[in-house]
C-alpha positions in Angstrom: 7.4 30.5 0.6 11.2 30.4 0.9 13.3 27.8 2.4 14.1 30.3 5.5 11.0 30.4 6.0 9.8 26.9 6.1 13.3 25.6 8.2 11.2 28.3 10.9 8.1 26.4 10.3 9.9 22.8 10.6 11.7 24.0 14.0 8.8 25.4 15.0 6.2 21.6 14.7 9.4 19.5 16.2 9.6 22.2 18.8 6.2 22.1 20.0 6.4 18.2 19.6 3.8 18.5 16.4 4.5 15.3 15.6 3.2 11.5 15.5 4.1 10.4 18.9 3.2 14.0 20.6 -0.2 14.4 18.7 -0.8 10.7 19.8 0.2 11.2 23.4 -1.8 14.7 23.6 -4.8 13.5 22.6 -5.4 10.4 24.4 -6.8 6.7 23.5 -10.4 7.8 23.0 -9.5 11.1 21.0 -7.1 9.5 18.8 -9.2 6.8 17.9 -12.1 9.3 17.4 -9.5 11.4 14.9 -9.2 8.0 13.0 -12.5 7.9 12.1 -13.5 11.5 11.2 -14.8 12.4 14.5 -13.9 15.9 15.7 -15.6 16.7 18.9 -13.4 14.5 21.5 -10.2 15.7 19.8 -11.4 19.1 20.1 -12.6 18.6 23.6 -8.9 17.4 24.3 -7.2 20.5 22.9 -9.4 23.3 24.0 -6.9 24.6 26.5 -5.1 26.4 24.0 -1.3 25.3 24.9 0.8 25.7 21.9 0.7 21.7 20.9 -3.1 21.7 21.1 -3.3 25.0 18.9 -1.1 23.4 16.9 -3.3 20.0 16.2 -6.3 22.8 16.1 -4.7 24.6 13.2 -2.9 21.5 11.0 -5.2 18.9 12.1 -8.3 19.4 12.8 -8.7 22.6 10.0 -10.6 24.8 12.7 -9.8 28.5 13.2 -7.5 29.4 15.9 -7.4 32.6 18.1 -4.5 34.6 16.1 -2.7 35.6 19.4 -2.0 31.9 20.2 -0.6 31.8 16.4 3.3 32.2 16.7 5.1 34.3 13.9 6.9 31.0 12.7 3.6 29.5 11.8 1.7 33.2 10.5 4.2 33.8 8.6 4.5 30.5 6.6 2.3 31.6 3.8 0.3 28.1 4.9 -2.8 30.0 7.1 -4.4 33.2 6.2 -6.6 35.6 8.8 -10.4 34.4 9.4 -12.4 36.8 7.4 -15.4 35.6 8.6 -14.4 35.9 12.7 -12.1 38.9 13.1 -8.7 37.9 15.5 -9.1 34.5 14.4 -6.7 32.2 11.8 -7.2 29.2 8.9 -5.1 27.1 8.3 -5.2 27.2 3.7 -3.3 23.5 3.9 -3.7 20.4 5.7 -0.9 19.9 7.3 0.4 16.5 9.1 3.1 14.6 10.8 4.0 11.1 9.1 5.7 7.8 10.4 9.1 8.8 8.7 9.4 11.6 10.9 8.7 14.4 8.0 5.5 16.3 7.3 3.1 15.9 4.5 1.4 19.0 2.9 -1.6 18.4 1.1 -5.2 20.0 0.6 -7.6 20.5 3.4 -9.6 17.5 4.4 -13.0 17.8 3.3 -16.0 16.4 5.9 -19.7 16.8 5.9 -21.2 19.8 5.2 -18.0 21.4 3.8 -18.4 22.7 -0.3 -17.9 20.1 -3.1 -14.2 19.1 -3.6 -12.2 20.6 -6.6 -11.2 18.4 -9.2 -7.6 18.7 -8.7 -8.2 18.4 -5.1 -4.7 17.1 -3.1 -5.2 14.2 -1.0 -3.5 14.0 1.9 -1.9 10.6 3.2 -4.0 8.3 4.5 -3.9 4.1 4.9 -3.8 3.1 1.1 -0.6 5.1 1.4 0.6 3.6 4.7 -0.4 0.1 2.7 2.1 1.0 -0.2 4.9 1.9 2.2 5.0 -1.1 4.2 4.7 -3.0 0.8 7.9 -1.7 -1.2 11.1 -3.3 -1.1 13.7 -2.3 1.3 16.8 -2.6 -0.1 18.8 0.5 -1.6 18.8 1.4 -5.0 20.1 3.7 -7.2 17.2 5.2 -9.5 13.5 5.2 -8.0 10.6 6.6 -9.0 7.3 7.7 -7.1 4.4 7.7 -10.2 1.2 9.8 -9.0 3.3 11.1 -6.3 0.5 13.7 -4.7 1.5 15.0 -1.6 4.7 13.5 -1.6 4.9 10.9 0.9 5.8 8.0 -0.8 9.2 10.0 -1.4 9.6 10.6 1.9 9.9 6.6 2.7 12.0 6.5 -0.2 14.4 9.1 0.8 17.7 7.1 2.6 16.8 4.0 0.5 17.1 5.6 -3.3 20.5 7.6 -4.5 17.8 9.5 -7.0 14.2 9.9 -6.9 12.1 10.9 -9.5 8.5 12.1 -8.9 5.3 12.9 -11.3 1.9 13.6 -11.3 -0.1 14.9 -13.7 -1.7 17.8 -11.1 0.9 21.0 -11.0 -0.8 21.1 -7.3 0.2 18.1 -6.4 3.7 18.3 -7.2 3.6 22.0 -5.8 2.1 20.8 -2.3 4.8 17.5 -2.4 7.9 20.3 -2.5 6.5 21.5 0.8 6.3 18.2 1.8 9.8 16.9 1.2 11.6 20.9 2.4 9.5 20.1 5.6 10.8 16.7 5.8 14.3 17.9 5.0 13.9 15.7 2.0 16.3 17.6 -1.0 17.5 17.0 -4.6 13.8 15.4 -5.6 13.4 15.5 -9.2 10.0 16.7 -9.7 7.9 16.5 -12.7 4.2 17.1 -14.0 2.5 14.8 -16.4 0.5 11.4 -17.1 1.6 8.1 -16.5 4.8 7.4 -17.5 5.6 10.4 -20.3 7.4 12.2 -18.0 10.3 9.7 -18.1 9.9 8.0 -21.6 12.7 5.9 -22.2 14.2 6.2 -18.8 15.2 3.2 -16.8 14.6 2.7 -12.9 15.4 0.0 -10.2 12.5 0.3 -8.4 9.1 1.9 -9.4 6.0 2.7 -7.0 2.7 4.3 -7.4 -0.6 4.5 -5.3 -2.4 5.2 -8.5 -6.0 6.7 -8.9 -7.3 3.5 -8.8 -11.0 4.1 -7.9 -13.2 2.5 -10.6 -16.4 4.9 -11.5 -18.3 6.4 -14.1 -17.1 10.1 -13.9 -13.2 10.3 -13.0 -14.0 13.7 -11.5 -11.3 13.6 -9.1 -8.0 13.4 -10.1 -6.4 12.0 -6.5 -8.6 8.9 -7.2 -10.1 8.3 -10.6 -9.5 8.7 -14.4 -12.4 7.5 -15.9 -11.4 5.3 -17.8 -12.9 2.2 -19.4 -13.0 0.3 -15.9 -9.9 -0.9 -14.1 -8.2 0.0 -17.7 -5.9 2.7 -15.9 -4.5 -0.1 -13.6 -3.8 -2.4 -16.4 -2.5 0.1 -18.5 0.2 0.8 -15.6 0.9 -2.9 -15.1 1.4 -3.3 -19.0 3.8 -0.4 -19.2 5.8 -0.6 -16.2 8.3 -2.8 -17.3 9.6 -1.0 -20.2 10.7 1.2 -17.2 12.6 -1.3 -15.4 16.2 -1.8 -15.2 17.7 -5.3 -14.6 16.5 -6.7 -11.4 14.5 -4.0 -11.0 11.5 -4.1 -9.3 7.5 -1.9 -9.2 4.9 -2.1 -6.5 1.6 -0.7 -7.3 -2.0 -1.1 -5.5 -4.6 -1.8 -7.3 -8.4 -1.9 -7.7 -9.6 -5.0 -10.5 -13.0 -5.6 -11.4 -14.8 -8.6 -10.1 -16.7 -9.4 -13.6 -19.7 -12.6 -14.4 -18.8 -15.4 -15.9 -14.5 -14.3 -15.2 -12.2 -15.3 -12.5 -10.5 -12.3 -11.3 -6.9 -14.2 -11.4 -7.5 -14.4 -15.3 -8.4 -10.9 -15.3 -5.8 -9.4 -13.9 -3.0 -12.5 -14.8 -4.0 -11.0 -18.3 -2.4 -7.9 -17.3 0.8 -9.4 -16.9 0.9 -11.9 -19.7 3.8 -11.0 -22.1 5.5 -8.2 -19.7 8.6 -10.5 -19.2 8.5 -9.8 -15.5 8.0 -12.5 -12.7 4.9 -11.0 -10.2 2.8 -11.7 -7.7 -0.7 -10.3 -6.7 -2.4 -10.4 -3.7 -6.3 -9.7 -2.9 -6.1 -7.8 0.1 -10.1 -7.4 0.1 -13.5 -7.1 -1.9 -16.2 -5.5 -1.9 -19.5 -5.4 -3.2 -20.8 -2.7 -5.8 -22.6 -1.3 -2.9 -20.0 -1.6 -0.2 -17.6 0.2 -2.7 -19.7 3.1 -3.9 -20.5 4.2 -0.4 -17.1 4.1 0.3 -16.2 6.6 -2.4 -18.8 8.6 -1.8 -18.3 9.0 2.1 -14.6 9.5 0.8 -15.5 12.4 -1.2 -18.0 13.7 2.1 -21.1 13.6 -0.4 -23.1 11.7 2.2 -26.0 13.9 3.1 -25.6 16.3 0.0 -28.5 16.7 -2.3 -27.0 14.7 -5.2 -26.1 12.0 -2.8 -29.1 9.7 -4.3 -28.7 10.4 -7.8 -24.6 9.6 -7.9 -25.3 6.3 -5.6 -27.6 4.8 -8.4 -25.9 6.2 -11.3 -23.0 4.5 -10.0 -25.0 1.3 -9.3 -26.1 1.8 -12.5 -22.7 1.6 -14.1 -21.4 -1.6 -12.8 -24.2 -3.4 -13.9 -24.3 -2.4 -17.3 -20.3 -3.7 -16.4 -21.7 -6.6 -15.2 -19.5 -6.7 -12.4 -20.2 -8.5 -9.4 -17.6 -6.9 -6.8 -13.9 -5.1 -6.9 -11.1 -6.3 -5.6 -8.4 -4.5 -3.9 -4.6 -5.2 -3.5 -0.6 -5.3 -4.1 0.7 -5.7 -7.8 4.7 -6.2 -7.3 6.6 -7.2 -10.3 10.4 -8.0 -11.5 12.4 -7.3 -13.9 14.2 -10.9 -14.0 15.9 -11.1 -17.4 14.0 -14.2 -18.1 12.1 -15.4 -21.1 10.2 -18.4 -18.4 8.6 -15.1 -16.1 6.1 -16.4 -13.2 3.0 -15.1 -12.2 1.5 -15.7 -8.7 -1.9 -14.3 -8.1 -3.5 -15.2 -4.4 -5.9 -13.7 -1.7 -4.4 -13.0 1.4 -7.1 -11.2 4.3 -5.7 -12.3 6.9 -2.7 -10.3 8.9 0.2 -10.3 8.1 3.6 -9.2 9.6 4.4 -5.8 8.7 6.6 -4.4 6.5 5.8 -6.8 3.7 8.7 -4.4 2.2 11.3 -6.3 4.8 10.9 -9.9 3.4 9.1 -9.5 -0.3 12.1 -9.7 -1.9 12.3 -13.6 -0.6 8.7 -14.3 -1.6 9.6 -13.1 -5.2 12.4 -15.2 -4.9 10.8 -18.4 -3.7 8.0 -17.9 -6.6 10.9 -17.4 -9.0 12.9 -20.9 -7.5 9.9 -23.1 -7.1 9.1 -22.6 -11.0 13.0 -22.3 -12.5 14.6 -24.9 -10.4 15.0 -28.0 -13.2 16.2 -30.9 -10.7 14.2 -30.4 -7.3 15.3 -33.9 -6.2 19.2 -33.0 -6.3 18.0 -29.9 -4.3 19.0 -29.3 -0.9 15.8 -28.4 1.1 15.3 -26.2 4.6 12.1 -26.2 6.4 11.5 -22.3 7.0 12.0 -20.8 10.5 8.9 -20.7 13.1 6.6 -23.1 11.1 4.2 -24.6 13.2 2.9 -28.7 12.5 -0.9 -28.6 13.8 -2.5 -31.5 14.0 -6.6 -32.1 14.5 -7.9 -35.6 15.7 -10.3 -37.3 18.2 -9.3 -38.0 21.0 -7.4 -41.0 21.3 -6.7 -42.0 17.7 -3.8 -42.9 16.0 -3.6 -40.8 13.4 -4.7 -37.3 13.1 -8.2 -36.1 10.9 -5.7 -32.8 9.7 -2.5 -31.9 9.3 -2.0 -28.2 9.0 1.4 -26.5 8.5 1.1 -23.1 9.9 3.8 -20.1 9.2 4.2 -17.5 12.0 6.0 -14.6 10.2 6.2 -13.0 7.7 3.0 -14.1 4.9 1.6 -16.1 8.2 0.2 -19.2 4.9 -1.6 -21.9 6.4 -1.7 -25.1 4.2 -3.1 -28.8 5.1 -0.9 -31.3 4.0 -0.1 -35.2 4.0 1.9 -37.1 6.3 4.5 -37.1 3.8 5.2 -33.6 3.4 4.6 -33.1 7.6 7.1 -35.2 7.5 9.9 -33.6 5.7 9.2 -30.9 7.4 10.5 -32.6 10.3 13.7 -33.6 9.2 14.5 -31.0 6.3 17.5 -29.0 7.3 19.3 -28.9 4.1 22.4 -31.2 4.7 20.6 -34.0 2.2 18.8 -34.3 -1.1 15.5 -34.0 -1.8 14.9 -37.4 -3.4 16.9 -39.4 -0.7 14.9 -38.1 1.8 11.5 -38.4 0.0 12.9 -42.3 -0.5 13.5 -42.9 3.3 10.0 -41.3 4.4 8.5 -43.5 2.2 10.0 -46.3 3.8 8.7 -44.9 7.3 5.5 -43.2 6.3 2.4 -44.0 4.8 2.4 -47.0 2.1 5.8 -47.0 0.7 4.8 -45.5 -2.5 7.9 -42.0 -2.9 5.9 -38.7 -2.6 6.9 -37.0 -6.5 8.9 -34.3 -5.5 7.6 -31.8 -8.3 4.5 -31.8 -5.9 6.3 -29.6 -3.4 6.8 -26.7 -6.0 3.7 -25.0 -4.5 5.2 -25.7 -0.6 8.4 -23.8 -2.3 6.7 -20.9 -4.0 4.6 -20.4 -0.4 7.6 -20.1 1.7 7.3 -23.5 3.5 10.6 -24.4 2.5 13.5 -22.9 1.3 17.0 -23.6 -1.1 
């Protein structure tokens, strides 16, 4: 497929309006939200008049055949559909084909649902929310070198496009990096370094400012499919990533990953994966978006794959079971790996579960919450420090009715990370006066004097109100 020929393809979609807003608004509430979940039959109620958009969502979308006369030559001759054999007059669409967030397209395989054949190993996954996840997680501020690891369909590049001078991509499935080419000529995306190959051998010894990878992270037995497992020793791949990042990371640079860590007896996850990052010489923080049971996780695997309902549906549950408990693992864990390249030989971890909502993109304020982990462990004199109480933070306070002092005080961010912590009067306190025209330890002496018994609140024991975003230097 030439590049004439997909610039007719590309004007063809933004003609029709095949795009985010103009499948949403075709479709409806009830039909969209059906779509989201796999179900076919109100989207296909909602575009059987046969009007170019709805042929459109048909053909792309839905992967059902489409009368060929309603098939315009643009879109025939793409190379991307192929005539029915088994329907004369009708037409397949050979990719999945969709419109993305960033205004582009992403290319990938057809989806696969219930009752369709087995998928192939090298199967291309198209983008879905663990890649949304990723986007809304990186960084936003420009940079000169990045690089998309495991790029797959490509769409990690297209969020990356505008924000990166050069972008490298890799995967180690030649489909994958044929099907992201599509991706980024549809998205008018140019100049992408593409390359095929594992991990990070496809740029040994090269540096970058700003790494990200939605890895195959799936932990199983088999590592069949490439989109989503390697079959590895457990979560190995994941901290083999971690552990070999950094080596790719130019000063100041920085990597985002997700993640999947095993939830082992007798083991604290935060030791498990902090032992990842031990002796990278990067600062990091990890969140814990979710867990999940063995159970929980295998059937959401397997309904990913569309096995539910196949013959060997049984067998591959309780092999799987069967796996994790000669693993002795008790759930997996699922979340955001960021890390920095701070020149430092004093790097900080942070490692933390955070399921409730938070204010999307992370990628608008995570450079701050690396930076207040970074302050709150490297600042040496936090008494001569000049201390601001962050914007929009909320004092809650929870008593009976009528008494003089309150059972709870709770501070209570409303943007960005949206932490709750209960604190003392002390700290409520300063968070009341703290606008950074005084000293830390002058202040801490005068609240002393006001609140509580007199005794001078240490003020190493704010580090953790720091490193949370509750105040700021």
């Amino acid at each position: 497929m030439d590049s004439v020929e997909l610039a007719r393809l590309r004007d063809h979609l933004l003609e029709t309006g095949y795009t985010i807003d103009g499948v949403r608004d075709r479709l409806g509430d009830v039909a969209a939200s059906a779509l989201s979940r796999e179900e076919l039959v109100p989207a296909l109620r909602a575009t059987a008049d046969g009007d170019p958009l709805g042929t459109l969502i048909r053909l792309w979308w839905l992967g059902v055949p489409v009368p060929a006369e309603r098939v315009p030559a643009a879109v025939r001759e793409s190379g991307l559909v192929r005539a029915d054999s088994g329907d004369g007059g009708m037409v397949r669409a050979e990719v999945h084909l969709q419109p993305w967030e960033t205004g582009g397209y992403v290319v990938s395989d057809r989806k696969v649902r219930p009752g369709d054949p087995a998928l192939r190993p090298g199967h291309v996954v198209g983008a879905g929310g663990a890649s949304a996840n990723l986007a809304q997680l990186v960084t936003r501020r420009p940079v000169q070198r990045a690089l998309d690891l495991g790029t797959g369909c490509g769409v990690q590049v297209l969020h990356l496009a505008g924000r990166a001078e050069e972008i490298t991509a890799t995967d180690v499935n030649p489909r994958a990096v044929e099907l992201a080419r599509l991706s980024w000529e549809l998205s008018g995306v140019t100049d992408v370094d593409a390359r095929t190959g594992s991990m990070f051998e496809p740029v040994e010894d090269e540096l970058f400012d700003l790494v990200v990878s939605n890895p195959p992270f799936v932990i199983s037995p088999g590592g069949r499919l490439t989109y989503r497992e390697t079959g590895g020793d457990g979560d190995a791949f994941c901290r083999d990533l971690v552990r070999r990042a950094p080596r790719h990371l130019a000063p100041g640079g920085q990597a985002h990953f997700l993640a999947n860590w095993l939830h082992v007896e007798g083991e604290d996850w935060r030791d498990r994966v902090g032992g990842w990052l031990a002796g990278t010489g990067c600062d990091a923080w990890v969140v814990e978006r979710d867990v999940q049971d063995p159970a929980e996780y295998v059937e959401l695997w397997l309904r990913d794959a569309a096995e539910q309902g196949t013959p060997g549906y049984a067998e591959h549950y309780d092999r799987w079971l069967t796996w994790f408990d000669e693993q002795k693992v008790e759930a997996v864990g699922f979340g955001w790996i960021s890390m920095r390249n701070s020149g430092t030989l004093d790097p900080v971890v942070r490692l933390e579960r955070l399921t409730h909502q938070v204010a999307l993109p992370v990628g608008d304020y995570v450079d701050g919450v690396l930076d207040a982990i970074a302050t709150a462990h490297r600042v040496e004199d936090l008494r001569a420090a000049r201390l601001r109480t962050a914007e929009g933070l909320l004092d809650e306070r929870i008593g009976l009715p009528g008494a003089e002092d309150p059972m709870r005080i709770v501070l209570r961010q409303t943007d960005g990370l949206r932490r709750s912590r209960e604190v003392g009067t002390v700290e409520a306190a300063l968070a009341g006066v703290c606008d950074g025209d005084l000293a830390l330890g002058p202040l801490l002496n005068v609240i002393a004097e006001l609140v509580g018994d007199g005794q001078v609140l240490e003020a190493d024991a704010l580090r953790p109100l720091i490193a949370e975003g509750y105040f700021r230097l």
